[in-house]
C-alpha angles and dihedrals in degrees: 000000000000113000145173128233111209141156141198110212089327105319103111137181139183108253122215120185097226092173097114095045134316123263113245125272093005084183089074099032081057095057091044093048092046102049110108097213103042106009122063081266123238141141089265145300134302127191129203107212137173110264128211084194115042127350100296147343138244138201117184119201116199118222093266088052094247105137122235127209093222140009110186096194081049110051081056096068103035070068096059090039093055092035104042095036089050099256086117134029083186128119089184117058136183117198145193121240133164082240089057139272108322114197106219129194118217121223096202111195117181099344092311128077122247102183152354153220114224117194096212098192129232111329115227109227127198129199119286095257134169115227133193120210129163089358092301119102121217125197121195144101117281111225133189117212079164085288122077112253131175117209118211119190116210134162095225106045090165098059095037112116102228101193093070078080093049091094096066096052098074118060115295138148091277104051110012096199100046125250146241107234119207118193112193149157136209115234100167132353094260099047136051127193115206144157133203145215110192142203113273096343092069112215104356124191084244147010114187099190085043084056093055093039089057088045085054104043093046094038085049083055097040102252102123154021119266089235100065138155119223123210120200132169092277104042140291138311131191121232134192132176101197100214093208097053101027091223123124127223129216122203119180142119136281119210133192111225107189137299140247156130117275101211121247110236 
């Protein structure tokens, strides 16, 4: 099996062109090829896959082979692998996701593409809440990118102990799908500074729908522009809520890694 290691400012996952068929029981090929120490080492799977819909589809597998319906970081760089490997002459895509069709735009740079702008599409914002679970109580917004998020305002992002929030991201009586949990802090109104800790993958370099989440939830209280840069732990992404249309746009790079052959066993 021939695959792709990219990234997108850090979050980075194992390709596989899956336009041709999908390999068998894609939940545990995603936990081999993920592991760090005996796998080729990523944040999960994604599959390329033909699309009776957009362009392509894509399915997206976390670490722990638990299937998402959206990784922003991800879908930017499905653009650069169909793009850059001949499956697309197209600077504009449509594709596929279990959180419905995303329009991407191509920056193409010497015959590759180096990034991408991703329309998101309307965020879905629930009330600011405080929540107890396990004996802890959390207060954020919950947020839907097509995947559930809980943003969590704080004024130290750096020294915040993330994990005390692990416990919300797999199913519980709170959230009973699980939730990314985003933890971020204002430090001016343009820029954002925020960390995650995701379903099935645990604290990640970068979340794009997090991102957008985070940008939803502070422009809703009044904390921030609606154009906004977001730095995570592996770079920065920007960000854009359009007030006329409602929908939120996502700018940021795709990176090749490096490429291989995963041996059949």
């Amino acid at each position: 099996m021939r695959f792709t290691k990219m990234q997108g400012i850090g979050n980075d996952y194992v390709y596989v062109d899956c336009t041709q068929g999908e390999p068998k029981d894609l939940a545990e090929l995603a936990v081999r090829v993920s592991d760090r120490h005996f796998g080729i080492g990523g944040d999960g799977l994604i599959c390329i896959c033909a699309s009776e819909r957009a362009d392509f589809r894509m399915r997206m597998f976390n670490a722990d082979g638990s299937e998402g319906e959206m990784c922003g970081n991800g879908i930017r760089c499905v653009g650069k692998f169909v793009y850059d490997k001949g499956l697309t002459h197209k600077t504009e895509l449509t594709i596929e996701t279990l959180a419905g069709i995303k329009s991407l735009k191509l920056v193409v740079e010497g015959g590759k593409v180096s990034a991408a702008a991703v329309d998101m599409g309307i965020p879905q914002l629930g009330e600011v809440r405080a929540v107890t679970f396990q004996g802890k109580e959390y207060r954020g917004r919950p947020v839907s990118m097509g995947n559930p998020h809980f943003v969590i305002p704080t004024k130290d992002v750096k020294k915040f102990d993330l994990r005390i929030h692990a416990p919300l991201s797999i199913p519980n009586p709170v959230f009973p799908d699980g939730v990314n949990v985003e933890i971020a802090e204002v430090l001016a109104p343009d820029h954002v500074l925020m960390r995650v800790w995701e379903r099935g993958s645990g604290e990640t370099l970068a979340c794009g729908t997090g991102a957008c989440a985070t940008v939803a939830a502070f422009v809703s209280q009044g904390l921030t522009e609606r154009e906004v840069t977001v730095t995570l732990l592996g770079g920065d992404l920007h960000i854009r809520w359009d007030e006329e249309s409602g929908h939120i746009y996502m700018t940021g790079p795709a990176v090749t890694v490096f490429e291989g052959e995963w041996p059949e066993e």
